[in-house]
SEDREN-170174 format. One line per 4 residues: number of its first residue (from 1); their letters; for each residue x, y, z of N, C-alpha, C, O. Coordinates in pm, whole numbers, plus 50000, padded with zeros to 5 digits. Layout:
N
NUM) A) X,Y,Z,X,Y,Z,X,Y,Z,X,Y,Z; ...
//
This chain:
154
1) XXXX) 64150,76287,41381,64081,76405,41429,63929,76386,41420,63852,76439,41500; 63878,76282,41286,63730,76333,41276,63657,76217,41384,63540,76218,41421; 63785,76101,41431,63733,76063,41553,63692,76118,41688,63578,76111,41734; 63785,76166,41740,63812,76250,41834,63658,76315,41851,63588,76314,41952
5) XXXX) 63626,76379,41705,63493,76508,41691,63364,76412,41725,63265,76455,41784; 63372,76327,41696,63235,76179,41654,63228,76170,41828,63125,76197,41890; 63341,76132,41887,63331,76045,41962,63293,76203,42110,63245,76188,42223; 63324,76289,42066,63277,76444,42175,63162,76468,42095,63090,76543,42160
9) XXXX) 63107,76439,41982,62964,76473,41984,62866,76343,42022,62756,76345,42078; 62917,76267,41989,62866,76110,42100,62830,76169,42262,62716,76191,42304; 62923,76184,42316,62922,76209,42436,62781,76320,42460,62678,76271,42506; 62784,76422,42436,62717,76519,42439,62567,76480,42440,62492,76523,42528
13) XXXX) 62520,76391,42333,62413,76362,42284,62360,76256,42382,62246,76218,42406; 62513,76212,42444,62432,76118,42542,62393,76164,42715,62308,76132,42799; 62508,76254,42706,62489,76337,42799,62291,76438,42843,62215,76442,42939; 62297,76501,42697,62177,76558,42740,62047,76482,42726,61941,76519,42776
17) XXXX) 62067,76363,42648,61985,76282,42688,61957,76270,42827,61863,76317,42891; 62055,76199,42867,62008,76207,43032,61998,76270,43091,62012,76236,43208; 61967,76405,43063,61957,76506,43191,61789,76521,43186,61739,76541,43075; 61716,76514,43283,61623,76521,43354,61533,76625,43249,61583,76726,43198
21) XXXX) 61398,76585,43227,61319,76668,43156,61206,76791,43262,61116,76757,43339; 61240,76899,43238,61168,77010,43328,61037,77070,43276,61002,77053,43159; 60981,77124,43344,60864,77194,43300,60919,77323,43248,61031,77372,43255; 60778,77372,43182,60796,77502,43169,60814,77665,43250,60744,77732,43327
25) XXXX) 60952,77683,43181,60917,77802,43280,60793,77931,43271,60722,77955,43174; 60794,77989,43382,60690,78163,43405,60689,78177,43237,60593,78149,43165; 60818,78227,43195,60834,78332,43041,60799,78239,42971,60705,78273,42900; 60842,78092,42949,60791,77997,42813,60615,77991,42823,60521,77998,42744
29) XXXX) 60626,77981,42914,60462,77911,42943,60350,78059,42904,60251,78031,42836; 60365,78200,42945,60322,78303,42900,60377,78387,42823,60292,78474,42808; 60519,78430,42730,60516,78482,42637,60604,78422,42579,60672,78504,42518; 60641,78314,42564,60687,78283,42451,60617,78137,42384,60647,78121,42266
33) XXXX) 60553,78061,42428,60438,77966,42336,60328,77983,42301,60230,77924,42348; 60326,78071,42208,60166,78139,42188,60083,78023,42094,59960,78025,42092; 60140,77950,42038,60062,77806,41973,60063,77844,41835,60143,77938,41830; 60014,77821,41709,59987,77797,41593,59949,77950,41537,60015,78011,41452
37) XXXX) 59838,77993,41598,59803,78121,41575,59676,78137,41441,59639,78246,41396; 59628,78010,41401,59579,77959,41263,59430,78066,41262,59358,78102,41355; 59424,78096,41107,59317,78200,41067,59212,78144,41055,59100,78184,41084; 59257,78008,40992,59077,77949,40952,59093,78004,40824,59057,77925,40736
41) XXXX) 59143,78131,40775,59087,78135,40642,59202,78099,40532,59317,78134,40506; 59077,77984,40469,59163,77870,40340,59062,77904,40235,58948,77938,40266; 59110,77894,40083,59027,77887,39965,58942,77806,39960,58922,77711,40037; 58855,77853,39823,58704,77758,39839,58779,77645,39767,58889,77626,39715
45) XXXX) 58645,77566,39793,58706,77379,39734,58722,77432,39554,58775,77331,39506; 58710,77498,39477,58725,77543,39356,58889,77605,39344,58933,77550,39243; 58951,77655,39378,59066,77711,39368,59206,77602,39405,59327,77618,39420; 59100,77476,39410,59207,77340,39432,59195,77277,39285,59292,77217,39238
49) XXXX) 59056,77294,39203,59082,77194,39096,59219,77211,39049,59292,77112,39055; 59265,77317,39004,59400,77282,38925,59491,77235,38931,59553,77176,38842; 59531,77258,39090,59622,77170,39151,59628,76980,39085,59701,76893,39036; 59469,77018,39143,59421,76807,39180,59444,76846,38975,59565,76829,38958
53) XXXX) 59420,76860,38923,59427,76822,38767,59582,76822,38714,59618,76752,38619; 59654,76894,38773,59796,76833,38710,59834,76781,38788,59914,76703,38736; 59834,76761,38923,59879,76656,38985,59834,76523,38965,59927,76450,38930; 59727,76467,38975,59692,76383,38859,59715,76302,38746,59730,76183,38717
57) XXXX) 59713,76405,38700,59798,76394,38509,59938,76340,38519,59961,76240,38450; 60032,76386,38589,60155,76340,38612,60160,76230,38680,60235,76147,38628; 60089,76184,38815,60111,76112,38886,60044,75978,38801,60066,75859,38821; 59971,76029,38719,59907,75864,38650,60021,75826,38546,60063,75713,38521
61) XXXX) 60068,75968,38482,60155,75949,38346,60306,75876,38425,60363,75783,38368; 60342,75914,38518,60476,75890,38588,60492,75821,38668,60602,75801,38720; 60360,75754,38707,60382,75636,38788,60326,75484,38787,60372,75378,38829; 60206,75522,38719,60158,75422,38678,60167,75400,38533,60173,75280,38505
65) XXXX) 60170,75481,38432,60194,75479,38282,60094,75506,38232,60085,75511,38109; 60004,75528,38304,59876,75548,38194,59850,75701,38200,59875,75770,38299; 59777,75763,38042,59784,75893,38050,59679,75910,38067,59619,75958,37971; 59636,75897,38133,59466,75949,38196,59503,76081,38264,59599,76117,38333
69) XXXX) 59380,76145,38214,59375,76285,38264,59199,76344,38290,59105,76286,38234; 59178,76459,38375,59078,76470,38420,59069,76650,38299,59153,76740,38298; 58975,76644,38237,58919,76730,38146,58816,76851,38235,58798,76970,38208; 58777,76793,38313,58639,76906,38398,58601,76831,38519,58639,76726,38570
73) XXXX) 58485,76949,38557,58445,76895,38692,58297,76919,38681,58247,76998,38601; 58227,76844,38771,58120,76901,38796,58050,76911,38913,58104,76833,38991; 57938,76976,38978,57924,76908,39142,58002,76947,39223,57993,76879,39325; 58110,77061,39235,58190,77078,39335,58096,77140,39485,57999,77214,39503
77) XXXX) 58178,77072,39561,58099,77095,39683,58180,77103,39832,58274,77024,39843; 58156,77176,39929,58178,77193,40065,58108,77054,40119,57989,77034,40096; 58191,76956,40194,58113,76893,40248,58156,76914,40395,58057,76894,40464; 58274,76950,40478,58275,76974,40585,58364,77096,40566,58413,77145,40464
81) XXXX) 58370,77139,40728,58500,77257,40742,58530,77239,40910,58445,77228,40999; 58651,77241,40921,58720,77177,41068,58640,77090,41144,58605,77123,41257; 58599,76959,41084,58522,76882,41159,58560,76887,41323,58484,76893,41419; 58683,76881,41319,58761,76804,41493,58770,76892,41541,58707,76982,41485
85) XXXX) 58858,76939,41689,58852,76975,41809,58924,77143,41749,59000,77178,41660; 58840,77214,41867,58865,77360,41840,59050,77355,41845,59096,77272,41923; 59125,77418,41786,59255,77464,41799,59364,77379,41702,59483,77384,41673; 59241,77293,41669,59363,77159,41567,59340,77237,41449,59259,77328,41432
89) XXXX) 59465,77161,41327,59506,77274,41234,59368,77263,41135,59328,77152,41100; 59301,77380,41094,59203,77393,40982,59217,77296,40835,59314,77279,40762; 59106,77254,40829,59067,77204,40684,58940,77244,40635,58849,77286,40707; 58930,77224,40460,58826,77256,40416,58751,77078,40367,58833,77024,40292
93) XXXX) 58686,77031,40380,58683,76922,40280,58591,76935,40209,58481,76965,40255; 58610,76918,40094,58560,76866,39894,58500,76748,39868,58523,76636,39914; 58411,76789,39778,58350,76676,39681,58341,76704,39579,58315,76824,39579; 58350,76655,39442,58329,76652,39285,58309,76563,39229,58323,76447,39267
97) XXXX) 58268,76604,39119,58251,76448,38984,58372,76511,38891,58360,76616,38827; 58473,76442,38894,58566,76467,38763,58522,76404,38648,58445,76310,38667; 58565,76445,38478,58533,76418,38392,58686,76347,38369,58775,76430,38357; 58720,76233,38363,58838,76108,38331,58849,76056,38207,58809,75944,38176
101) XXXX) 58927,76168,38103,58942,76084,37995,59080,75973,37987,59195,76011,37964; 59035,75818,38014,59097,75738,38003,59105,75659,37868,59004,75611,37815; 59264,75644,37803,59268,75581,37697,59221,75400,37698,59242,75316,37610; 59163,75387,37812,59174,75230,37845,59035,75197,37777,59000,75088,37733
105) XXXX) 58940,75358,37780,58840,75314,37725,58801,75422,37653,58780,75533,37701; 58788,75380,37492,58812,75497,37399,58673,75449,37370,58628,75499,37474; 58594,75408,37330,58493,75406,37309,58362,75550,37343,58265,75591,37278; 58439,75600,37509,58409,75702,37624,58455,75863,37566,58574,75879,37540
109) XXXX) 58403,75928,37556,58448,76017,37580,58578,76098,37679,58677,76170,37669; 58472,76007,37800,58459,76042,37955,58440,75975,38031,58332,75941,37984; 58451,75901,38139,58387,75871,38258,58406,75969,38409,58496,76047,38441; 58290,75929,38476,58266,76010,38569,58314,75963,38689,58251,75876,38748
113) XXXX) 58439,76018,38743,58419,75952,38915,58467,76061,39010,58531,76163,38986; 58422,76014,39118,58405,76112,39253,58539,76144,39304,58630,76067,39333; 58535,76243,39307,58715,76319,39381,58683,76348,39514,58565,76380,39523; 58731,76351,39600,58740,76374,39733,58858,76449,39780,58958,76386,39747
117) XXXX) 58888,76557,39842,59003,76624,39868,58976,76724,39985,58866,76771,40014; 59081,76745,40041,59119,76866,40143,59201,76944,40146,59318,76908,40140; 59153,77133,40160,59270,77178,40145,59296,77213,40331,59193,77219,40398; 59393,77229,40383,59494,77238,40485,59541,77375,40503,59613,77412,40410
121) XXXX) 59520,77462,40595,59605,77561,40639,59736,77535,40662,59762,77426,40714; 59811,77597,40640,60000,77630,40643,60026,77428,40647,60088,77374,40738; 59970,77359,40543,59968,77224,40510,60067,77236,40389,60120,77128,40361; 60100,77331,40320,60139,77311,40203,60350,77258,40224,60403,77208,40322
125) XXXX) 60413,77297,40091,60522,77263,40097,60615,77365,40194,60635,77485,40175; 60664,77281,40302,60727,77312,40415,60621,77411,40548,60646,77465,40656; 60505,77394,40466,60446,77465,40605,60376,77554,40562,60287,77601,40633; 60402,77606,40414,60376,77740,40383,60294,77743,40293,60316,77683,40189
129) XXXX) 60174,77816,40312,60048,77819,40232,59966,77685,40244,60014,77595,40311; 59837,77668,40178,59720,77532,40187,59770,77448,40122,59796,77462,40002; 59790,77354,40182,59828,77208,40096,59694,77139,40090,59609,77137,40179; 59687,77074,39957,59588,76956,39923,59643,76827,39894,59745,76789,39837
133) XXXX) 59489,76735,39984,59505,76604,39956,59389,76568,39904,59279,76611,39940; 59421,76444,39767,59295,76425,39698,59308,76250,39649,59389,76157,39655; 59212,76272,39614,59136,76113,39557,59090,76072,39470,58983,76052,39527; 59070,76031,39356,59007,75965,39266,58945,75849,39276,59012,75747,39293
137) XXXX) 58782,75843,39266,58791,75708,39339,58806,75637,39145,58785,75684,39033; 58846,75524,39192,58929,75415,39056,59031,75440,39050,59081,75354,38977; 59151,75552,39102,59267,75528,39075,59340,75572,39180,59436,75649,39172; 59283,75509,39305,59385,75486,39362,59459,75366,39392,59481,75291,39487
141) XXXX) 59486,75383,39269,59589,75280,39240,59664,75127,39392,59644,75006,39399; 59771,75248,39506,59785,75191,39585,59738,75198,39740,59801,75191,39846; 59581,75219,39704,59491,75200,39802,59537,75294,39937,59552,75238,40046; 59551,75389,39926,59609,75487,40056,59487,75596,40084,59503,75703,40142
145) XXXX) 59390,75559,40042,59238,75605,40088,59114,75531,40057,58997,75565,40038; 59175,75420,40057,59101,75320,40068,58997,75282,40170,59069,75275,40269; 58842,75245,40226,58792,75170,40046,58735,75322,40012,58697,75411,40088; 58744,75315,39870,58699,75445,39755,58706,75521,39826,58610,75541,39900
149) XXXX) 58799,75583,39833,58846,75714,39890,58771,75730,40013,58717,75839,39997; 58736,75685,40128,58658,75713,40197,58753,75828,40286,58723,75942,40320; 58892,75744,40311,58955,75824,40413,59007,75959,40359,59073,76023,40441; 58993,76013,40243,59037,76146,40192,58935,76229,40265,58962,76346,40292
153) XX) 58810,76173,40301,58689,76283,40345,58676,76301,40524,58765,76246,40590; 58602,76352,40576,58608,76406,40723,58612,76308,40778,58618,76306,40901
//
């Protein structure tokens, strides 16, 4: 039987594959694709530190092993807001000096390095609410905003 089902949903899939791709109709094209609908309005670059500080904390403790953690900030700053083309989805982008207490160097209190981040309209988990993306420059570990965070910024 669960052949039978495989082999009629096979069919189907190949079926509408091939059927010819159409334009839009009168009703899709004027009331029913109204687009994104986006406000523009996202939190200031401040209402992300906490996020970027336990995310952080975990992601150094749980993936790389080291318990480095960020204690403060200083310097927070607006450096752009929707750089790109009118209608694409909103961002805010960030700058800071985090305060990095790393056990690698106890001698330190602290060291200072530059965070870079963006928060995202309806970016967050599944769509819903501002999602942030951020940077540390020295730990990014596997270079995915690489070089020093450049690509986290506008």
């Amino acid at each position: 039987m669960s052949r039978r089902v495989s082999f009629v949903c096979a069919a189907l899939v190949c079926m509408v594959a091939a059927m010819p791709a159409h334009a839009a109709s009168f009703l899709e094209k004027n009331f029913y694709l109204r687009g994104q609908g986006y406000s523009g309005a996202m939190p200031a670059c401040e209402s992300a530190l906490s996020s970027i500080t336990q995310e952080f904390a975990y992601t150094q403790q749980h993936f790389w092993a080291l318990p480095a953690s960020i204690v403060g900030y200083e310097r927070v700053r607006e450096v752009a807001y929707s750089p790109w083309a009118l209608g694409a989805v909103p961002h805010r982008y960030c700058e800071a000096t985090a305060l990095v207490q790393d056990p690698r160097f106890p001698q330190v209190a602290y060291k200072k390095h530059r965070v870079r981040y963006r928060i995202g309209e309806d970016t967050g988990f599944a769509g819903i609410g501002s999602g942030v993306e951020w940077c540390v420059t020295g730990y990014d570990w596997n270079w995915a905003y690489n070089p020093a965070c450049t690509m986290a910024g506008p």
